[in-house]
C-alpha positions, 0 to 999 in steps of 0.5 A: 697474496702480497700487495706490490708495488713498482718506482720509477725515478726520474731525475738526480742522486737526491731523487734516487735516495727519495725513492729507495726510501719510499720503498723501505716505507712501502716496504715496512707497510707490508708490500712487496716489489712487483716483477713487472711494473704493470700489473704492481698495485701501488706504482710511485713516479718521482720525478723533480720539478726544479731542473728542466731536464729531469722533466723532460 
């Protein structure tokens, strides 16, 4: 059984293109999408610290 994992994004386009590359980085490693975010081994959240609304 595979390793999964889930990534939740929050934030602008640039923090949408971070992420799709950590999957293909997740990915390469070997792991799989989880179906369901809870129960994935490896759960990446990329948020952005520069703008005050992707915080919130």
């Amino acid at each position: 059984m595979s390793r999964t994992y889930a990534v939740r994004t929050f934030g602008c386009q640039m923090n949408e293109h971070d992420s799709e590359r950590i999957a293909g980085l997740l990915e390469a490693d070997g792991l799989v999408p989880a179906s369901d975010p809870s129960s994935a081994d490896v759960v990446v959240l990329n948020t952005c610290c520069i703008r005050e609304n992707a915080d919130n």
